[in-house]
N, C-alpha and C positions, 0 to 999 in steps of 0.2 A: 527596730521601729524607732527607737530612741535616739538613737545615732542619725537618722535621719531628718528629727525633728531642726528646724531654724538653731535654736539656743538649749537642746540637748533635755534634759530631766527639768529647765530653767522656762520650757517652752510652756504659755497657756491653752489651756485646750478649751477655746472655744470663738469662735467669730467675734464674738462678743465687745472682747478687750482687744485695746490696741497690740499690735504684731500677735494676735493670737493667732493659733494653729487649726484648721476643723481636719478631722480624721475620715477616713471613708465610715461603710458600714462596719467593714469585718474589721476595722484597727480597732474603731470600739468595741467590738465584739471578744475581741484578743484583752482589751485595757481591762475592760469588766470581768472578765473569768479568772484573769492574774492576780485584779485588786480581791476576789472572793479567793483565793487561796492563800494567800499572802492575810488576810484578815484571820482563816480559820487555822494558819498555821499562830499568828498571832496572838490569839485564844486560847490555842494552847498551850502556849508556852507558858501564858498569864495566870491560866488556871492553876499549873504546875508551881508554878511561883506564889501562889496565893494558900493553896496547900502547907508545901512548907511554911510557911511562917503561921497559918493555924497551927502546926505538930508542934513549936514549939523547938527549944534545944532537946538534942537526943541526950 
């Protein structure tokens, strides 16, 4: 999906702005459920890291 975008990961997605991109339905549909896994794998990493440094040196 990226690879086909005009300017790559660089592209805007929305009619909006100039050279912006608009997606069908299901591209959004795809964009949205990546960016929700990508956020709660991000959370967790966060969390994990926030942990350790409450613990403290062992």
């Amino acid at each position: 999906m990226i690879i086909g975008l005009p300017y790559g990961y660089d592209t805007l997605l929305d009619r909006e702005f100039k050279n912006g991109q608009d997606l069908s339905g299901g591209q959004w549909q795809r964009l949205v459920a990546a960016r929700g896994l990508y956020r709660e794998l991000f959370d967790l990493q966060a969390a994990g890291y926030l942990a350790e440094a409450a613990d403290g040196p062992a």
